[in-house]
PyMOL Python script that loads the backbone (N, CA, C, O; Angstrom):
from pymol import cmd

cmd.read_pdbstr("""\
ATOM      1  N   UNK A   1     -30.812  -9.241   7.140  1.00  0.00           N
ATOM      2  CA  UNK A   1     -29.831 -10.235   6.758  1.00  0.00           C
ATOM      3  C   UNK A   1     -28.606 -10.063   7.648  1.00  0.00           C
ATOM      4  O   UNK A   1     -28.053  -8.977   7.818  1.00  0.00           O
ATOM      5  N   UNK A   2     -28.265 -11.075   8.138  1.00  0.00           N
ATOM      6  CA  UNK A   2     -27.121 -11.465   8.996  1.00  0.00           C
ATOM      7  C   UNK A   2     -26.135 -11.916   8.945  1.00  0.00           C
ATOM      8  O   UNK A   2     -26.205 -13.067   9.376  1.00  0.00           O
ATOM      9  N   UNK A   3     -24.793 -11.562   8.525  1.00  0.00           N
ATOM     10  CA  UNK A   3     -23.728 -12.244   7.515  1.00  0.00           C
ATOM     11  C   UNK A   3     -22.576 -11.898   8.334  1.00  0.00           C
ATOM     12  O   UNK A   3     -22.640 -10.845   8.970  1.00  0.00           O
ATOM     13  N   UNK A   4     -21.337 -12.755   8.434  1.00  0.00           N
ATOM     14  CA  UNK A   4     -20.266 -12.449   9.119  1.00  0.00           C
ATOM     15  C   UNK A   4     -19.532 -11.670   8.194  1.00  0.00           C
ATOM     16  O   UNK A   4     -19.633 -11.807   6.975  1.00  0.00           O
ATOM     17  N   UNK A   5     -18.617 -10.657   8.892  1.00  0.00           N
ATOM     18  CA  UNK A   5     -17.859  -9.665   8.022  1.00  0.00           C
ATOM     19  C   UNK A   5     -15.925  -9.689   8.262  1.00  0.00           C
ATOM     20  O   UNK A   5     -15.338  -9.309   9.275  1.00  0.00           O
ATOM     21  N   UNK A   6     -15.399 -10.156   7.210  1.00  0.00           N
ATOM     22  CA  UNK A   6     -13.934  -9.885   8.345  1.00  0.00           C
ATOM     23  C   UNK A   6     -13.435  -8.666   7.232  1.00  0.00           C
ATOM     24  O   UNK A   6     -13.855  -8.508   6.086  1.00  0.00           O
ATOM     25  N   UNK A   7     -12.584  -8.008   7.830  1.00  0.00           N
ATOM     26  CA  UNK A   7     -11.797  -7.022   7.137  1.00  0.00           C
ATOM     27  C   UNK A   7     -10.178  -7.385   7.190  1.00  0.00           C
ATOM     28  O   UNK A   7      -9.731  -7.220   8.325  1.00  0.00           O
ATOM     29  N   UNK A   8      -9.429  -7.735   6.451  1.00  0.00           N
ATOM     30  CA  UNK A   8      -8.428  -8.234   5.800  1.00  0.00           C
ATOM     31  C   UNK A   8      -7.367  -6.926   5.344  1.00  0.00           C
ATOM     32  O   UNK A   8      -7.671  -6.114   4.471  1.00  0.00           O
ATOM     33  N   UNK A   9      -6.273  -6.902   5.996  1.00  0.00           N
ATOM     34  CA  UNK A   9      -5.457  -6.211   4.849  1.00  0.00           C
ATOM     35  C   UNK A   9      -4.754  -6.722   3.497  1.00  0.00           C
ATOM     36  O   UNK A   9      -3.660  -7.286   3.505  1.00  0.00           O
ATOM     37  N   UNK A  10      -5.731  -6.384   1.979  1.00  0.00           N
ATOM     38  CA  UNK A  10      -4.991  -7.305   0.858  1.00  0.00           C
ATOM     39  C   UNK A  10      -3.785  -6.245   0.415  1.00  0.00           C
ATOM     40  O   UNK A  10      -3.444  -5.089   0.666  1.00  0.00           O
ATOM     41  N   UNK A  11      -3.220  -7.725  -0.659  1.00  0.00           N
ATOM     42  CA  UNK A  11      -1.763  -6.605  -1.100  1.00  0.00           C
ATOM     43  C   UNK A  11      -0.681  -6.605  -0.489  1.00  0.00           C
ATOM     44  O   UNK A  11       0.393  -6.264  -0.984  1.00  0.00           O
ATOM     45  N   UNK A  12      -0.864  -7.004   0.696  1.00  0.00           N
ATOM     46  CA  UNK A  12       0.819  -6.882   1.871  1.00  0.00           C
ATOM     47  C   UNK A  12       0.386  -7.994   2.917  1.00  0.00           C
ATOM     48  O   UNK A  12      -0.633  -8.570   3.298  1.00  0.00           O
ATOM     49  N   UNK A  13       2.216  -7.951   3.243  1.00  0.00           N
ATOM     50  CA  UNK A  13       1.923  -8.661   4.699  1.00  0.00           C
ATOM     51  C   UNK A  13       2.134  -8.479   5.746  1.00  0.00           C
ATOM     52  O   UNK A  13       2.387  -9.166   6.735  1.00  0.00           O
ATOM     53  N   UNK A  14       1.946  -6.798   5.370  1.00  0.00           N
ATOM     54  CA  UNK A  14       2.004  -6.161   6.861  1.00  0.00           C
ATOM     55  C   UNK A  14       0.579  -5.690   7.579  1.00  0.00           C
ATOM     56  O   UNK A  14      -0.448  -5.220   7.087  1.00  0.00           O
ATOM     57  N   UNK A  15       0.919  -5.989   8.845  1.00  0.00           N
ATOM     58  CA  UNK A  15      -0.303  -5.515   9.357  1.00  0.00           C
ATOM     59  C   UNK A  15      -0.620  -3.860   8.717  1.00  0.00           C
ATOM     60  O   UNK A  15       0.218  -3.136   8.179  1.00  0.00           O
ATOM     61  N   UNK A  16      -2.153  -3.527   8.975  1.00  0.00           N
ATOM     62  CA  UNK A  16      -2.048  -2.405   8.724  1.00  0.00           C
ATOM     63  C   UNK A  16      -1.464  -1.994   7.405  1.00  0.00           C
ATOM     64  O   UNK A  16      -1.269  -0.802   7.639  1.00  0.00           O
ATOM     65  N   UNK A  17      -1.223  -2.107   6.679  1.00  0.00           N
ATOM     66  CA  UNK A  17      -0.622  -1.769   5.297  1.00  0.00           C
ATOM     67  C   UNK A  17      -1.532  -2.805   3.872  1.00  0.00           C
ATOM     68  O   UNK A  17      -2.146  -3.841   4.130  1.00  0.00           O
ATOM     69  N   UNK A  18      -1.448  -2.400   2.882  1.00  0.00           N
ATOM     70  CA  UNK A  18      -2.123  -2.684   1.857  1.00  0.00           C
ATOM     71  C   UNK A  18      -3.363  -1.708   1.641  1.00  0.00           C
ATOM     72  O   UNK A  18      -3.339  -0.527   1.988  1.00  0.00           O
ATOM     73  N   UNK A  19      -4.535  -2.379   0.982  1.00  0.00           N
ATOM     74  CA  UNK A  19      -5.702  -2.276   1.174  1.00  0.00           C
ATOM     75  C   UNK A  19      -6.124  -2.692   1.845  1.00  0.00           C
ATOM     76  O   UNK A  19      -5.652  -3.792   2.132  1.00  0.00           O
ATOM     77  N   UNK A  20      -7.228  -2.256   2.589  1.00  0.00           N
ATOM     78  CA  UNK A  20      -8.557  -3.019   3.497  1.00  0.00           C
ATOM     79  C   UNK A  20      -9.850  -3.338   2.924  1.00  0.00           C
ATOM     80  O   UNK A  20     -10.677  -2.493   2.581  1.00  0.00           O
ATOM     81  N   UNK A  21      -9.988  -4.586   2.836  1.00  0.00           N
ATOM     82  CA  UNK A  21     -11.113  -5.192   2.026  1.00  0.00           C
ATOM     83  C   UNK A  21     -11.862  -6.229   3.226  1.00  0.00           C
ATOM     84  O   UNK A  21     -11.500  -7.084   4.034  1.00  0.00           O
ATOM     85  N   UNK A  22     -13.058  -5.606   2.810  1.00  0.00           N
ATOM     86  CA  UNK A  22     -14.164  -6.633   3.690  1.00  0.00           C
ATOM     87  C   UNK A  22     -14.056  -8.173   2.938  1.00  0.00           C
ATOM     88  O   UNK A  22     -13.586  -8.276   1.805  1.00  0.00           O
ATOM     89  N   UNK A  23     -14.461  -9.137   3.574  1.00  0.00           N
ATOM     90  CA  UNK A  23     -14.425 -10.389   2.711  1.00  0.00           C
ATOM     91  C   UNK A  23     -15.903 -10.898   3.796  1.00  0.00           C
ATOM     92  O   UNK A  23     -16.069 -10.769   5.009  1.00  0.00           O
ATOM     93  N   UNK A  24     -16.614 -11.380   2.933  1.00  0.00           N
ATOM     94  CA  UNK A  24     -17.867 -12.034   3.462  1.00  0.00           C
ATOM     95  C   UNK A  24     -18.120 -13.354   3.092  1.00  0.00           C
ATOM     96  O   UNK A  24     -18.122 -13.574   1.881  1.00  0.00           O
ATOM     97  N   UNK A  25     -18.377 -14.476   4.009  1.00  0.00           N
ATOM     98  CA  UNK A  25     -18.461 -16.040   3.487  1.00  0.00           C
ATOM     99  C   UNK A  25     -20.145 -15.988   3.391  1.00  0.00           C
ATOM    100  O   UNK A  25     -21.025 -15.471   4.079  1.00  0.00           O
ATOM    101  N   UNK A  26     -20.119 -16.683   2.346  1.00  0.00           N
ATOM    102  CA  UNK A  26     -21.819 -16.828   2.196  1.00  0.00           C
ATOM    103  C   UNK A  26     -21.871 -18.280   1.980  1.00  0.00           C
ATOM    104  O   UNK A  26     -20.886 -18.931   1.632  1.00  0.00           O
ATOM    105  N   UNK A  27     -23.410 -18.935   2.260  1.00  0.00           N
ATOM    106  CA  UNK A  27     -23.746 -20.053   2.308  1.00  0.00           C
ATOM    107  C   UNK A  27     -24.388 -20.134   0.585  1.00  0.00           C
ATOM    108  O   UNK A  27     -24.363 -21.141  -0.122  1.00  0.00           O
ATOM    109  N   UNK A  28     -24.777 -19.173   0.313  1.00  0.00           N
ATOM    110  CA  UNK A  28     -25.589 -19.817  -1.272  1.00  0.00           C
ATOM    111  C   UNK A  28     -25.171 -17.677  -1.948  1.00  0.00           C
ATOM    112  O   UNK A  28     -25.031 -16.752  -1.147  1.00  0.00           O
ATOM    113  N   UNK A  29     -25.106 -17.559  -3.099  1.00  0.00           N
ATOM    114  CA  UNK A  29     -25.188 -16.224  -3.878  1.00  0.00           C
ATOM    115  C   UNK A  29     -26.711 -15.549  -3.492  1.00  0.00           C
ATOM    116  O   UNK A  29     -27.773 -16.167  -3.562  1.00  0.00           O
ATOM    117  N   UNK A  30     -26.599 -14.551  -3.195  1.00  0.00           N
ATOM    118  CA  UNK A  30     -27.948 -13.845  -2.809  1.00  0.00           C
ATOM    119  C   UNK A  30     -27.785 -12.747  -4.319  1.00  0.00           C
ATOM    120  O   UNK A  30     -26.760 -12.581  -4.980  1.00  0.00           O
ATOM    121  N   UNK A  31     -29.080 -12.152  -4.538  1.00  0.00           N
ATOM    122  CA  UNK A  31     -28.796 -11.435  -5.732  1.00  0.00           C
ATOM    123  C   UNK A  31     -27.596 -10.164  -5.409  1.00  0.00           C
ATOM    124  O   UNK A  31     -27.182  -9.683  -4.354  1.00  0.00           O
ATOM    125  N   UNK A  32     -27.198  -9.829  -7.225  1.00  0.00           N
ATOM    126  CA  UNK A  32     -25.917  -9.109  -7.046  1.00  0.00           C
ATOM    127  C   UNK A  32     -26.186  -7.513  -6.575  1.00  0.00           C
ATOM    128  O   UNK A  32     -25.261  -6.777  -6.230  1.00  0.00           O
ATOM    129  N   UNK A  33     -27.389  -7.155  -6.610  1.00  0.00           N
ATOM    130  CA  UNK A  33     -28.337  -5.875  -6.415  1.00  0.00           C
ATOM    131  C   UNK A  33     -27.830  -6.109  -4.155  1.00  0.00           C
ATOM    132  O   UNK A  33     -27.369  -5.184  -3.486  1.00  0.00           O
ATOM    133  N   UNK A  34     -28.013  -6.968  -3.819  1.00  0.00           N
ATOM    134  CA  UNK A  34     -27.526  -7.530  -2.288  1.00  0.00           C
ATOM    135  C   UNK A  34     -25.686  -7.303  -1.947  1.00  0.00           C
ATOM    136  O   UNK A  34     -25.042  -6.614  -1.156  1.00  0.00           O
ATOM    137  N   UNK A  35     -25.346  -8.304  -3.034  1.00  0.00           N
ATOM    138  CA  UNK A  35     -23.816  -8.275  -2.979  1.00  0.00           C
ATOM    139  C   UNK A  35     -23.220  -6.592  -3.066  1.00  0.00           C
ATOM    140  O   UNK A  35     -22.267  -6.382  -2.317  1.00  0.00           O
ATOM    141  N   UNK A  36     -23.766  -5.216  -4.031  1.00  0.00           N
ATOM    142  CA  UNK A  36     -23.553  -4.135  -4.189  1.00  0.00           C
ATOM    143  C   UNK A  36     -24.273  -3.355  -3.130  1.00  0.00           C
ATOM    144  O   UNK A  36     -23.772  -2.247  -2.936  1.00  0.00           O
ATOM    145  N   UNK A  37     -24.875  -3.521  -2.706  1.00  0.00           N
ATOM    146  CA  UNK A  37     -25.234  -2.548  -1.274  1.00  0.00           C
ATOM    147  C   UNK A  37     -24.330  -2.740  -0.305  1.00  0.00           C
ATOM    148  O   UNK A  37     -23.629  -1.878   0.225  1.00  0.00           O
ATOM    149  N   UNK A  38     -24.367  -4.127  -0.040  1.00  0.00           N
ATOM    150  CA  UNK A  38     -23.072  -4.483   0.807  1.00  0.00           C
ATOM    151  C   UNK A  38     -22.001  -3.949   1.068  1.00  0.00           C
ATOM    152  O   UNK A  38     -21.544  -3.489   2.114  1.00  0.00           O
ATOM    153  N   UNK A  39     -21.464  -4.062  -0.342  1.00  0.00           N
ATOM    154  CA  UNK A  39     -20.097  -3.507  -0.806  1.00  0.00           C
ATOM    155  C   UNK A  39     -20.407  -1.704  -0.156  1.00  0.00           C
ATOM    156  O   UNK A  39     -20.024  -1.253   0.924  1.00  0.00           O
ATOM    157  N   UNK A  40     -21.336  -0.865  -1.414  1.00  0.00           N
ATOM    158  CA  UNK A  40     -21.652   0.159  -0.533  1.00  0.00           C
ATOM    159  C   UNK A  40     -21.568   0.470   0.524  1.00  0.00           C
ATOM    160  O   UNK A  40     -20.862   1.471   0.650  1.00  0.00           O
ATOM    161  N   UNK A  41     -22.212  -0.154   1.984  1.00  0.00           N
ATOM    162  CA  UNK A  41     -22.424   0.117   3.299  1.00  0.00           C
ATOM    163  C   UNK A  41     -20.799   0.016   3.785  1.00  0.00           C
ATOM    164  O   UNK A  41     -20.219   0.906   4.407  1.00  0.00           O
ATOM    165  N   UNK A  42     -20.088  -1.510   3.281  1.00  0.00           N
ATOM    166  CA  UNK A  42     -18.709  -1.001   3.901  1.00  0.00           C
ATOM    167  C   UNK A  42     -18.025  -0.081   3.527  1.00  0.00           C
ATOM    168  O   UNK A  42     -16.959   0.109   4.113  1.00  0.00           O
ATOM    169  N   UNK A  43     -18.351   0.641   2.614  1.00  0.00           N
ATOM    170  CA  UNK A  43     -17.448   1.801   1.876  1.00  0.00           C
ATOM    171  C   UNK A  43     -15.876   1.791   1.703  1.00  0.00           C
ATOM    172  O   UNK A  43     -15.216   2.830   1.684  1.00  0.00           O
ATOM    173  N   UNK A  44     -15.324   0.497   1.574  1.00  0.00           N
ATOM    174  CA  UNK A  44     -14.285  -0.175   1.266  1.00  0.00           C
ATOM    175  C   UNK A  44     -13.566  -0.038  -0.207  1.00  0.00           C
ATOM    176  O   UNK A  44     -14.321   0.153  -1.160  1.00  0.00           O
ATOM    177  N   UNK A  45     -12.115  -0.125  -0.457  1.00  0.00           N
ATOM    178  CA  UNK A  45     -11.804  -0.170  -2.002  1.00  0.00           C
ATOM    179  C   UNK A  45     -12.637  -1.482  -2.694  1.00  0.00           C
ATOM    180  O   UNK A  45     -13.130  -1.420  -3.821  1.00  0.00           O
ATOM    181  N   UNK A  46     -12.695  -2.464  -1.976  1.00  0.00           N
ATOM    182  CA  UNK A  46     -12.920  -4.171  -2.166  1.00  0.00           C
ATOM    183  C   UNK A  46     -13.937  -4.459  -1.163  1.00  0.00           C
ATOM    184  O   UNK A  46     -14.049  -3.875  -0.085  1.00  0.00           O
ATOM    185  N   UNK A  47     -14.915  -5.721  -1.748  1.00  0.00           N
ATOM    186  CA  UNK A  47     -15.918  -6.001  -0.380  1.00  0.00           C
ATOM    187  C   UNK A  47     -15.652  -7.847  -1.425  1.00  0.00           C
ATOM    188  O   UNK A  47     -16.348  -8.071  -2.415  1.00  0.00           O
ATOM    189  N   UNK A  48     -14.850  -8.631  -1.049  1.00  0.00           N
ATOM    190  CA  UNK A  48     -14.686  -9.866  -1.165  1.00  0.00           C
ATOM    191  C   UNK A  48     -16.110 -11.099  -0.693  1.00  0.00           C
ATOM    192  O   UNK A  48     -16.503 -11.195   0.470  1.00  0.00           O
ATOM    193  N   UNK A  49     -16.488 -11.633  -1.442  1.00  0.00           N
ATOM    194  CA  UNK A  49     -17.950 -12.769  -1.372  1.00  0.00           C
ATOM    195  C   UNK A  49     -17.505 -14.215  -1.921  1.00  0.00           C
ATOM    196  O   UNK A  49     -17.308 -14.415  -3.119  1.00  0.00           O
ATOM    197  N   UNK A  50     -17.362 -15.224  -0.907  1.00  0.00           N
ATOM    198  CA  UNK A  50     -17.217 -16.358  -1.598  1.00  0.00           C
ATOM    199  C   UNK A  50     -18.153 -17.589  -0.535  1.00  0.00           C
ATOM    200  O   UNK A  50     -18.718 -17.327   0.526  1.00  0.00           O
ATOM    201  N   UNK A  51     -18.077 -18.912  -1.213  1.00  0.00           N
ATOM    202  CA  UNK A  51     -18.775 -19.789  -0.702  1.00  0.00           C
ATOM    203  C   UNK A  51     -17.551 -20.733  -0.202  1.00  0.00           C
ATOM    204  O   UNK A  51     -16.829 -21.267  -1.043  1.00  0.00           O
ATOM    205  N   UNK A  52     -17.328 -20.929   1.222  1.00  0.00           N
ATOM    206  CA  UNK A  52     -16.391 -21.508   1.606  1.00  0.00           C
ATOM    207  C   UNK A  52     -16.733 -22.909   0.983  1.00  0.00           C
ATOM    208  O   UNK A  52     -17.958 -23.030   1.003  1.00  0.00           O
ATOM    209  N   UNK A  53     -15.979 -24.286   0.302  1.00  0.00           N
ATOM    210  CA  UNK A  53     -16.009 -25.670  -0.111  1.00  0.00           C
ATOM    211  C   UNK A  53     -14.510 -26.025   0.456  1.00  0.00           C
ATOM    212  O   UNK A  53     -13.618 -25.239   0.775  1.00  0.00           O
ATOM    213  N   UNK A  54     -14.519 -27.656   0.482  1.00  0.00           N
ATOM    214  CA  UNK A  54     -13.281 -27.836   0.454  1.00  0.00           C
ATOM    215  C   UNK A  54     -12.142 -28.069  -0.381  1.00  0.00           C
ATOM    216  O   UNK A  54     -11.069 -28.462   0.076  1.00  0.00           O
ATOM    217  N   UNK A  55     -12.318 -27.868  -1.428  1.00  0.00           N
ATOM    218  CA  UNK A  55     -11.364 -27.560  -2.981  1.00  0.00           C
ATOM    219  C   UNK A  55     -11.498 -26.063  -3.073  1.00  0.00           C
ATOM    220  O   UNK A  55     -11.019 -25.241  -2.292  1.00  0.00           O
ATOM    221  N   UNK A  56     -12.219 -25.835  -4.141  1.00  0.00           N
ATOM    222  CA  UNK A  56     -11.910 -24.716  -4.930  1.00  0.00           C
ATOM    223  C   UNK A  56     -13.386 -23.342  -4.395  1.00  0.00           C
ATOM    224  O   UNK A  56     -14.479 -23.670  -4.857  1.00  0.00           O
ATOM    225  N   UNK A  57     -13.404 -22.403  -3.799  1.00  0.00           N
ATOM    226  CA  UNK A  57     -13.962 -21.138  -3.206  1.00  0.00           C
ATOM    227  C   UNK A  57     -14.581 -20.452  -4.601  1.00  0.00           C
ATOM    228  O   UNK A  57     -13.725 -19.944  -5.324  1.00  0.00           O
ATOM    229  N   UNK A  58     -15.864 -20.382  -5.031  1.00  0.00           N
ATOM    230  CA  UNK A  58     -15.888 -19.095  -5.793  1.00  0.00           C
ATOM    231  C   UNK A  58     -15.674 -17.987  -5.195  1.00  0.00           C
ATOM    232  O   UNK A  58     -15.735 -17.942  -3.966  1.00  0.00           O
ATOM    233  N   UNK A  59     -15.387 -16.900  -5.929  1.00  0.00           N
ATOM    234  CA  UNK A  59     -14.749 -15.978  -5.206  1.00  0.00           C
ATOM    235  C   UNK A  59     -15.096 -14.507  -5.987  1.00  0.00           C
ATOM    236  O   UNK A  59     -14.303 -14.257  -6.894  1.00  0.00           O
ATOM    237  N   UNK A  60     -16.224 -13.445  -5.755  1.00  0.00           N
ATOM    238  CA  UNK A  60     -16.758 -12.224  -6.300  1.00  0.00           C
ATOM    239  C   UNK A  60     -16.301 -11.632  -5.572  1.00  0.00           C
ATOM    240  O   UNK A  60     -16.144 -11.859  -4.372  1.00  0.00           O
ATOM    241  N   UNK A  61     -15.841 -10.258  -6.540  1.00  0.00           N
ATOM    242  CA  UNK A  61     -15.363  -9.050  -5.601  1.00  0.00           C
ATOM    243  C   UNK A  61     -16.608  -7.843  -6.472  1.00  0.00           C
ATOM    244  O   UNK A  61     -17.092  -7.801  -7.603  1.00  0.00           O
ATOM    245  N   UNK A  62     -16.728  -7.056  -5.314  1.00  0.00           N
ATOM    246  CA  UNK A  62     -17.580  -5.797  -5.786  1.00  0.00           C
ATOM    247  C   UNK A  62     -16.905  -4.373  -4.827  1.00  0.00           C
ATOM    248  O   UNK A  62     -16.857  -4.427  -3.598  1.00  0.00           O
ATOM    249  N   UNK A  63     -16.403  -3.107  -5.642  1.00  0.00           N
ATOM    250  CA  UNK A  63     -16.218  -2.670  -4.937  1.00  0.00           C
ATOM    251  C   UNK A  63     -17.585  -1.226  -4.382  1.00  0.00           C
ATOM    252  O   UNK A  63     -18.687  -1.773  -4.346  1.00  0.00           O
ATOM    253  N   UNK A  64     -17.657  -0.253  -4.136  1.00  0.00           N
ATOM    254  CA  UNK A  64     -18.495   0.474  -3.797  1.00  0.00           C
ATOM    255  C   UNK A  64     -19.829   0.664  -4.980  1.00  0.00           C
ATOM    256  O   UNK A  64     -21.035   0.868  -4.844  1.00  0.00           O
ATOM    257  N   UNK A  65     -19.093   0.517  -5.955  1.00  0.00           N
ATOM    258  CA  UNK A  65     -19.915   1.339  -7.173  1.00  0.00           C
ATOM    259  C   UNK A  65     -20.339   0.301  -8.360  1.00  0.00           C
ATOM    260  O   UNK A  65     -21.329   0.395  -9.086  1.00  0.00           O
ATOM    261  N   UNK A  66     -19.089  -0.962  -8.371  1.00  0.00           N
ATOM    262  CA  UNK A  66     -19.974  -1.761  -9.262  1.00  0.00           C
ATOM    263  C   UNK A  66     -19.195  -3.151  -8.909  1.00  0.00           C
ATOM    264  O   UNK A  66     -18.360  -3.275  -8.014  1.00  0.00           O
ATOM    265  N   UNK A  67     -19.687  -4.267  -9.887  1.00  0.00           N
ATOM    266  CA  UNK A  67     -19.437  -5.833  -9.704  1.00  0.00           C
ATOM    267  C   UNK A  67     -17.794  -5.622  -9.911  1.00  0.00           C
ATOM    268  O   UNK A  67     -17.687  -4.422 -10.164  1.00  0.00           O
ATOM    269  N   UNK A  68     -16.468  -6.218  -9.924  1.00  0.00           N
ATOM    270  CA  UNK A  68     -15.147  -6.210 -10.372  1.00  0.00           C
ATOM    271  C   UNK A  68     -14.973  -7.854 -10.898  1.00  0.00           C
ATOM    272  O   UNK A  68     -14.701  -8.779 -10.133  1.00  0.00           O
ATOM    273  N   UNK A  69     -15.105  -7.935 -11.780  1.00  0.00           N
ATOM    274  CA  UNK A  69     -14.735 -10.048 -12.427  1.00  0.00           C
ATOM    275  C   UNK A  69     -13.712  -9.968 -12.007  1.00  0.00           C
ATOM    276  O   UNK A  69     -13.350 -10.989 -11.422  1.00  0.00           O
ATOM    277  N   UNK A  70     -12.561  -8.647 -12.046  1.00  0.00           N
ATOM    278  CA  UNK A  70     -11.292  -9.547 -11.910  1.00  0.00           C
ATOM    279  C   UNK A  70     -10.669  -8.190 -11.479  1.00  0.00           C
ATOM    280  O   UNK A  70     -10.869  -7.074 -11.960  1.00  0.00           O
ATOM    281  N   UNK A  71      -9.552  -8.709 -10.054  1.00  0.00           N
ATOM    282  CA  UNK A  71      -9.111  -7.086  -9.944  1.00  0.00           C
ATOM    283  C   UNK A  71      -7.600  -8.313  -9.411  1.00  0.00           C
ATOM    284  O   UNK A  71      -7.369  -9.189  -8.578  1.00  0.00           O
ATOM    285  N   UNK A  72      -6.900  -7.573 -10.597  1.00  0.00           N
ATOM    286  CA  UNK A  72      -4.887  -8.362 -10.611  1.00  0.00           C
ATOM    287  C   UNK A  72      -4.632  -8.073  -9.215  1.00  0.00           C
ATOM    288  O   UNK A  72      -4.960  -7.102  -8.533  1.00  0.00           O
ATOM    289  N   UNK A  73      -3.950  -9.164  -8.921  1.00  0.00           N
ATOM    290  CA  UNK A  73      -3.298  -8.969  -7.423  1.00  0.00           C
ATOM    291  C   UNK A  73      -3.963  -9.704  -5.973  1.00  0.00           C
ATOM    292  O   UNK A  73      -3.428 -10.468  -5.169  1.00  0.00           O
ATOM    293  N   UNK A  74      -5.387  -9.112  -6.018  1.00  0.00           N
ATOM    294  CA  UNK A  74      -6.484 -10.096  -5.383  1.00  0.00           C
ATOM    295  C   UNK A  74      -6.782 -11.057  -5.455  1.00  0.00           C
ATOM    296  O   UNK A  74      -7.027 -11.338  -6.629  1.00  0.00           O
ATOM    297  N   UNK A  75      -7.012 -12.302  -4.418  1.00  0.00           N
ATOM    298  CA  UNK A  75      -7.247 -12.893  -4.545  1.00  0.00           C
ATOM    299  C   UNK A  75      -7.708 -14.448  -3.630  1.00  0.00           C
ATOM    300  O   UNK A  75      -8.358 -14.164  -2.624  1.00  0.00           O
ATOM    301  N   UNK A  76      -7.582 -15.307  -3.734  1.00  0.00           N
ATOM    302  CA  UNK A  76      -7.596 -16.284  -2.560  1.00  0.00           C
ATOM    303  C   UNK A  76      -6.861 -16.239  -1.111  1.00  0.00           C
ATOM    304  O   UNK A  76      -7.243 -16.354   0.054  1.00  0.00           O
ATOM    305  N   UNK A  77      -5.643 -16.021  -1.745  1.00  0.00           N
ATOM    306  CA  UNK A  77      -4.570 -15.355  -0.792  1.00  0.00           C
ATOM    307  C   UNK A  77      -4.852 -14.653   0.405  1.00  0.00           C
ATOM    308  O   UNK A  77      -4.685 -15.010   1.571  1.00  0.00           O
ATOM    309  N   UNK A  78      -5.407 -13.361  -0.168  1.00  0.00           N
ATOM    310  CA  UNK A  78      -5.913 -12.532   1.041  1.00  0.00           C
ATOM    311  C   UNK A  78      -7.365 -13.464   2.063  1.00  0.00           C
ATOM    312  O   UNK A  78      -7.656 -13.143   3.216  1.00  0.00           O
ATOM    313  N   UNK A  79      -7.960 -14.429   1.396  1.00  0.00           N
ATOM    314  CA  UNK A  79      -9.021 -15.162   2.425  1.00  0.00           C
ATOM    315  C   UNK A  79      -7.846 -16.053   3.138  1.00  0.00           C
ATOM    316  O   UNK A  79      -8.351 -16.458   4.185  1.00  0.00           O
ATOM    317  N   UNK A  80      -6.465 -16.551   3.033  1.00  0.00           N
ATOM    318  CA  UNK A  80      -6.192 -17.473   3.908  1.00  0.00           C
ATOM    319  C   UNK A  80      -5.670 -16.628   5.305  1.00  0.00           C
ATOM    320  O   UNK A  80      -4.965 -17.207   6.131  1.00  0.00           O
ATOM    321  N   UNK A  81      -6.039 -15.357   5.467  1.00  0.00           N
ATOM    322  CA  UNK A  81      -5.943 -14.563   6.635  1.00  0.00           C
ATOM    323  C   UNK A  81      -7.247 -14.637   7.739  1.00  0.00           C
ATOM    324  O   UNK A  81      -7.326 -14.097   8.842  1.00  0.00           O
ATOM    325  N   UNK A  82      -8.360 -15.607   6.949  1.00  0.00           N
ATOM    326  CA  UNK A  82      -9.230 -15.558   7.805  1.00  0.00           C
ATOM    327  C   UNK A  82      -9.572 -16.594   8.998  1.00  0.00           C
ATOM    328  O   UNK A  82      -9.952 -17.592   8.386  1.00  0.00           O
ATOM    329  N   UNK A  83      -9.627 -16.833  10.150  1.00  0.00           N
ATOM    330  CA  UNK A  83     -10.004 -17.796  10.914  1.00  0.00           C
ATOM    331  C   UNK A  83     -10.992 -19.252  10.364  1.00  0.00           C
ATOM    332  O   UNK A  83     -12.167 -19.394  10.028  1.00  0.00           O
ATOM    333  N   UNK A  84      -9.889 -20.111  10.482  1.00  0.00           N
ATOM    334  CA  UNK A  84     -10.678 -20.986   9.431  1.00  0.00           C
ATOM    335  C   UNK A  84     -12.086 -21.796  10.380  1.00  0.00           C
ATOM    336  O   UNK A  84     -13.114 -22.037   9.747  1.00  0.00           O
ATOM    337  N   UNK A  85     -12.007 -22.200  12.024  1.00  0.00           N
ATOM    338  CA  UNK A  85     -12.888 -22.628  12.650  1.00  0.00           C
ATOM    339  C   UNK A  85     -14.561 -21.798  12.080  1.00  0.00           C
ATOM    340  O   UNK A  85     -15.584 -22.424  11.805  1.00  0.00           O
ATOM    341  N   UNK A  86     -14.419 -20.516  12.040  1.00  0.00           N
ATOM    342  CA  UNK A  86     -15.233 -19.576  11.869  1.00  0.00           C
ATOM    343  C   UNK A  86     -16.320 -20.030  10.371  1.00  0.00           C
ATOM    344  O   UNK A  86     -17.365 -19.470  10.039  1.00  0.00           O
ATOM    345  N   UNK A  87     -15.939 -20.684   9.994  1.00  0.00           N
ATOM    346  CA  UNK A  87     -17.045 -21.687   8.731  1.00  0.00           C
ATOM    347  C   UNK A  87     -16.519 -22.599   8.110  1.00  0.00           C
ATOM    348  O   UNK A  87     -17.177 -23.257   7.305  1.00  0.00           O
TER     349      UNK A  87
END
""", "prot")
cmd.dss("prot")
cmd.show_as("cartoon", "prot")
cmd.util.cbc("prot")
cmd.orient("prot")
């Protein structure tokens, strides 16, 4: 499986500062057993999964060890750091 990866600093708006969280755009949800290895392999606090649309993004976070529904602070925000041509 072949998936683009960006790494984001969330939390701040400084370079380099915050957390570093992977964020991955996916075309359709692959199972969540997929989404948690993922997360695993980047060994990240956060590994961010959403389906880019043009309204509203679902938006899963998982960090190393399990699914997160909701982690305060995170959020859309940190994806508008990503190159939007890129999907």
């Amino acid at each position: 499986m072949k998936l683009p990866l960006y790494q984001v600093d969330a939390l701040t708006t400084c370079l380099f500062g915050g957390n570093p969280a992977a964020v991955v755009p996916l075309g359709a949800w692959p199972p969540d057993g997929v989404l948690a290895a993922i997360a695993a392999e980047n060994n990240l606090a956060e590994t961010a999964y959403f389906i880019p649309r043009a309204n509203v993004s679902p938006l899963r976070w998982f960090t190393p060890a399990i699914h997160a529904p909701y982690l305060p602070g995170l959020g859309i925000d940190d994806l508008r750091r990503l190159p939007e041509d890129r999907f």
